[in-house]
N, C-alpha and C positions, 0 to 999 in steps of 0.2 A: 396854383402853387402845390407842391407837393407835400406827401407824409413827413420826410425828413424836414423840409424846412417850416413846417408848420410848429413843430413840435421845436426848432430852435430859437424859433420868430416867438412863441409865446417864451420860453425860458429865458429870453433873452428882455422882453419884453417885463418880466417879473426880475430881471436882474439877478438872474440866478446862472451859477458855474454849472458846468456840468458835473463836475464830482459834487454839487449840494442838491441835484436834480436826483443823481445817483441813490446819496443818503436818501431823500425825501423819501425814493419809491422804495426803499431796504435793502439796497446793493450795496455793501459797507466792504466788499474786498478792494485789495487792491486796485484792480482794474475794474473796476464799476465803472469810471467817466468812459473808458473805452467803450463799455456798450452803448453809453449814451451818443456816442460819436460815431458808433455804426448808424444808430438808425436815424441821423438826422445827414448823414452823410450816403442814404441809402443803401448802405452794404447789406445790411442787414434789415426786416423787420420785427418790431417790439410782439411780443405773443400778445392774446387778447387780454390775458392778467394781467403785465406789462403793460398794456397801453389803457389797463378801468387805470393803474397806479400812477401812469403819468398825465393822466386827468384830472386827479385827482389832486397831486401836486403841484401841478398848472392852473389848478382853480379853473378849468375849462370839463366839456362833455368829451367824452371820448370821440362824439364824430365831428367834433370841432378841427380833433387833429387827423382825423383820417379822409371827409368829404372835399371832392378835389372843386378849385373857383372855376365858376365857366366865367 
C-alpha cells in the first residue's frame, strides 16, 4: 500500500474529511484540503513536519503512514 493511501485509509478510518484533517494539522486556508488531496492522491509529498502533524492527528507513528506492506 502506498504513502497516499495510507494516510487516506487511516483518515478515513477516524472518519475524518479532509478539510478537518487539514484543520487538525494547522492548515486553516482556503485550500488546506487540497493539500490533503495531493498527498493521498500522490501529486505531491507531506515534508517531514507535515507528516510528525498528520501522525499526529491520525493518532498513528509517522512510519505507519510512510512503511510500504510487503
Amino acid at each position: 500500500m502506498s504513502k497516499k493511501s495510507k494516510i487516506r485509509k487511516r483518515r478515513e478510518e477516524l472518519l475524518m474529511t479532509q478539510e478537518e484533517l487539514a484543520n487538525a494539522i494547522g492548515y486553516t486556508t482556503k485550500s488546506a484540503s487540497m493539500s490533503i488531496s495531493r498527498w493521498e492522491s500522490g501529486k505531491r509529498k507531506p515534508s517531514f513536519k507535515s507528516l510528525r502533524k498528520l501522525a499526529e492527528a491520525l493518532q498513528c507513528n509517522p512510519s505507519d503512514l510512510i512503511e510500504e506492506d510487503e
